[in-house]
N, C-alpha and C positions, 0 to 999 in steps of 0.2 A: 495435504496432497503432497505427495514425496514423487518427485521427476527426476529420472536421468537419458541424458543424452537427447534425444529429439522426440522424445516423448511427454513434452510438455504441452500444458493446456493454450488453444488458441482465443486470445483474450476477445477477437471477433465472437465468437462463438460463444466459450465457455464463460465467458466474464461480461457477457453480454447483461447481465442480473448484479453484477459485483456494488456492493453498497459503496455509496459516494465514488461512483465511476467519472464522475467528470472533475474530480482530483488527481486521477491516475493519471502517470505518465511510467516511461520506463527509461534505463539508464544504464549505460555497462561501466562498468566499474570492480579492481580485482579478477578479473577474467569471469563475472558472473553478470547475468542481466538481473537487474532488481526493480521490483516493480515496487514503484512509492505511491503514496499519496500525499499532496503537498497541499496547504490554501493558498489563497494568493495575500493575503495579511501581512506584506514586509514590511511595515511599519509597528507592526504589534511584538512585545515580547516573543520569542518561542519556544516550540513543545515537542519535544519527539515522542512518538508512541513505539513503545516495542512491544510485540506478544511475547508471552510463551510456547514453546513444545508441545506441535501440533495446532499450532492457532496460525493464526493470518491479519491482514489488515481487518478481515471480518469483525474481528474483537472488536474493534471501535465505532462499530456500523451505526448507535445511536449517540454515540458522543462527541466522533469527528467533529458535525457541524456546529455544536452548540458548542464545542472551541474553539472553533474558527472564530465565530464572532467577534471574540475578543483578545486572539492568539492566531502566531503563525506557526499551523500545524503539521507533524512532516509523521508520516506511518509508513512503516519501512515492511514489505514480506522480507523475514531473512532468509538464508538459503535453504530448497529445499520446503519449503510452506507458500502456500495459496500460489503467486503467480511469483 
C-alpha cells in the first residue's frame, strides 16, 4: 500500500484486522509516522524484522508471536508499505 499526503489508511478502520494489532503502536520520527510493532520482552535478547518491497509488518503475521516468547521483537512498516 503506497500513501501520499493524507491519503493514508485509518488504522481505526482499516487496521482494524492488522495481525498482532495489539503490538502496534505508532511514532514520528525523520519527519515520517512509522508504525511498529514491538513485544513487551526487554529483558530477552532482540530481533528486528524488516520486510521487503511491497511487503508490510504483514510478513511476520505467523511468527511475530512465537518470537516473542523468547525475544524482544520490533517490526518496523518502512516508508511507503502497510501503515
Amino acid at each position: 500500500m503506497i500513501i501520499s499526503g493524507t491519503d493514508r489508511p485509518d488504522w481505526q478502520i482499516d487496521g482494524r484486522d492488522w495481525p498482532n494489532r495489539q503490538f502496534s503502536s505508532f511514532l514520528q520520527a525523520a519527519g515520517l509516522r512509522w508504525h511498529i510493532q514491538r513485544s513487551e520482552n526487554a529483558d530477552a535478547p532482540g530481533i528486528l524484522l524488516l520486510h521487503g518491497t511491497g511487503a508490510s509488518t504483514h510478513s511476520f503475521a505467523g511468527l511475530f508471536a512465537a518470537l516473542a516468547e523468547k525475544l524482544e521483537v520490533l517490526a518496523v512498516d518502512l516508508p511507503g508499505h502497510g501503515f
